[in-house]
C-alpha positions in Angstrom: 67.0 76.1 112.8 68.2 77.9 109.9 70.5 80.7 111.3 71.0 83.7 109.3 73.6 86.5 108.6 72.5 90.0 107.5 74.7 92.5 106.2 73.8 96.2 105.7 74.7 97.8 102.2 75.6 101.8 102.3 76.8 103.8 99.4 78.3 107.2 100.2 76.6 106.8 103.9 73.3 106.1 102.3 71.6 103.0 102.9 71.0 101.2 99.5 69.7 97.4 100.9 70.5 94.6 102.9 71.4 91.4 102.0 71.1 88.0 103.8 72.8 84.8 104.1 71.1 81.5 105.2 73.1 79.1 107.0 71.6 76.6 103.8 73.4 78.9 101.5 70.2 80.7 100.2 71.4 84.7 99.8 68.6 87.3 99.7 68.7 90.9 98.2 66.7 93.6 98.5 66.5 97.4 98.2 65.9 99.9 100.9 62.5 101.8 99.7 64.4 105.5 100.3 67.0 104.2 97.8 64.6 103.1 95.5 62.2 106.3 95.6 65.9 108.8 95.7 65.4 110.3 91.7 68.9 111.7 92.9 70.5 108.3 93.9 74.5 107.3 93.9 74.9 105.6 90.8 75.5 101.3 92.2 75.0 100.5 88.5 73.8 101.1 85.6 70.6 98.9 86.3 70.1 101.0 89.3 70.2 104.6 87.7 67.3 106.9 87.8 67.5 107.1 83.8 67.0 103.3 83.1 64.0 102.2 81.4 63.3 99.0 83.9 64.8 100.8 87.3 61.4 100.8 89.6 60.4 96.6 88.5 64.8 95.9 89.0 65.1 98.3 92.5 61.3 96.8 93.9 62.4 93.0 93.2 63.6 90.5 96.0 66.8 88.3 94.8 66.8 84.9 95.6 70.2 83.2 95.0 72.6 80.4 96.7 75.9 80.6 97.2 76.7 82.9 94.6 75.4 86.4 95.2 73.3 88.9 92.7 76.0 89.4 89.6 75.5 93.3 91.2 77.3 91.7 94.2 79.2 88.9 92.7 81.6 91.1 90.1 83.0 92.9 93.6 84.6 89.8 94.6 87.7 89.1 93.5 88.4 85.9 91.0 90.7 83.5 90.2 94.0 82.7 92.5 92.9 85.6 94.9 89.5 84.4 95.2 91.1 80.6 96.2 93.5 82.4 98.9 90.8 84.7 100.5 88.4 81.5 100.6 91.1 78.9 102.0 92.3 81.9 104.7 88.6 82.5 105.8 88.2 78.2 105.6 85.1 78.5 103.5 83.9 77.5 99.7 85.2 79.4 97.0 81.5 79.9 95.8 79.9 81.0 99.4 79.9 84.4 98.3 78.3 86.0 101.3 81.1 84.5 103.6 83.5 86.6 101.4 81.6 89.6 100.6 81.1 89.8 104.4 85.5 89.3 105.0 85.9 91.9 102.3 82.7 94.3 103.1 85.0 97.5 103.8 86.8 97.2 101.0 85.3 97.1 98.0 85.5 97.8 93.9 83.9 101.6 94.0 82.3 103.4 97.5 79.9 100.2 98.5 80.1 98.5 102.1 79.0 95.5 103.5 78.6 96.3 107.0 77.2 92.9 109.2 74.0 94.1 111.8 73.2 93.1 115.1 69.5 91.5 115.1 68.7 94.7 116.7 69.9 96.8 113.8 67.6 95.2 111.4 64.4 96.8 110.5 61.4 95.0 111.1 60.0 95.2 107.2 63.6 94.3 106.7 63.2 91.2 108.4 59.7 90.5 106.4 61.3 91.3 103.3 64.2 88.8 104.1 61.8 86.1 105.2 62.9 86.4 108.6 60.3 85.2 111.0 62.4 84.4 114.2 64.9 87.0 115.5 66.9 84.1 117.2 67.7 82.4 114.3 69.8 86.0 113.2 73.5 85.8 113.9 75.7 88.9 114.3 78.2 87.5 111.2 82.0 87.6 112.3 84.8 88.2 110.3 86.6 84.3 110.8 90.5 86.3 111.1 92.2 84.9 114.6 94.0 88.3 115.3 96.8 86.6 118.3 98.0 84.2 115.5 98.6 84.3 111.3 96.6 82.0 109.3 99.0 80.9 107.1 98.0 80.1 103.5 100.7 78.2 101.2 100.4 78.6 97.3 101.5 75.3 95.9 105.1 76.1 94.9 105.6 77.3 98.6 106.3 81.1 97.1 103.8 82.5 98.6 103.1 83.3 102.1 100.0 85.4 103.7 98.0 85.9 106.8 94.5 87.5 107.8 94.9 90.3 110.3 91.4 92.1 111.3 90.7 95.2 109.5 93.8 94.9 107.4 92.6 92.3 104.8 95.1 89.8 103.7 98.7 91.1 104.7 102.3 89.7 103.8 104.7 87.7 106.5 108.1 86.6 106.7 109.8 90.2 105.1 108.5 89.4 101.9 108.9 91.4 99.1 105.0 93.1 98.7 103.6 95.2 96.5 99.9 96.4 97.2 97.0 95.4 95.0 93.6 97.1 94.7 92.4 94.7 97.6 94.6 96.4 99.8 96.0 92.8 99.7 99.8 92.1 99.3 101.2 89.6 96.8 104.2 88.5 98.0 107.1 86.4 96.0 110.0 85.1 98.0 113.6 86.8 97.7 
């Protein structure tokens, strides 16, 4: 069975979409219908405001990708080094998107949240819309972070030292020098 992973998608407490993620790697987004219909909207992009010629075809379209999420979604994530850390800490592909959009869901570029539902949460034209025909193939989708123990990550010239901790993102160990990054994440170089 392919299980599936559904997170919710608020900006400023409003509801804009869900999005899910297939255990094959297939990624689905789509818009709530209040969103879409709100001529008064928060503005998620450019693409997405009231004023743009194509908004109602964009906002009423279902995205299909895999791995890599919608580029709406995609340009939240961090890149480069950062991206590599965050991946190797959460032991997952760089390019599984979901896995870190879900890890990094509460804090975001901007005022959008990823928030993962209970199969309970979801709504049922939800479910339709995501091509989701059996409620037991949804998981609830955890955050991998093993709060009793750090999951240390090395960089390659040993300088660098960092752990997951729940809630808090990717934090510095060892009284390392930090310095906080728009991640909320600390960089840390040894002494």
């Amino acid at each position: 069975m392919n299980t599936v992973a559904v997170l919710k998608l608020t900006l400023h407490h409003g509801i804009v979409g869900y999005l899910a993620g297939f255990q094959s790697g297939k990624n689905i987004l789509v818009f709530t219908d209040f969103f879409r219909s709100d001529q008064q909207r928060p503005a998620l992009s450019l693409l997405t405001s009231p004023l743009y010629p194509q908004v109602d075809k964009i906002l009423e379209k279902t995205y299909f990708t895999h791995q890599r999420l919608h580029p709406l979604l995609s340009n939240l994530l961090p890149e480069g080094t950062l991206r590599e850390l965050i991946a190797q800490s959460l032991k997952v592909y760089i390019d599984n998107e979901f896995q870190l959009l879900a890890a990094l869901g509460h804090d975001l570029p901007g005022a959008l949240i990823a928030t993962p539902l209970d199969p309970e949460e979801i709504p049922d034209e939800i479910k339709f819309k995501l091509q989701i025909s059996n409620p037991d193939q949804i998981l609830k989708q955890e955050i991998r972070t093993d709060s009793r123990r750090p999951n240390e990550v090395f960089h390659e010239s040993q300088r660098w030292a960092f752990y997951t901790s729940p809630g808090n993102g990717i934090v510095s160990t060892r009284g390392l020098d930090c310095q906080k990054s728009f991640f909320q994440t600390c960089f840390c170089s040894a002494k």
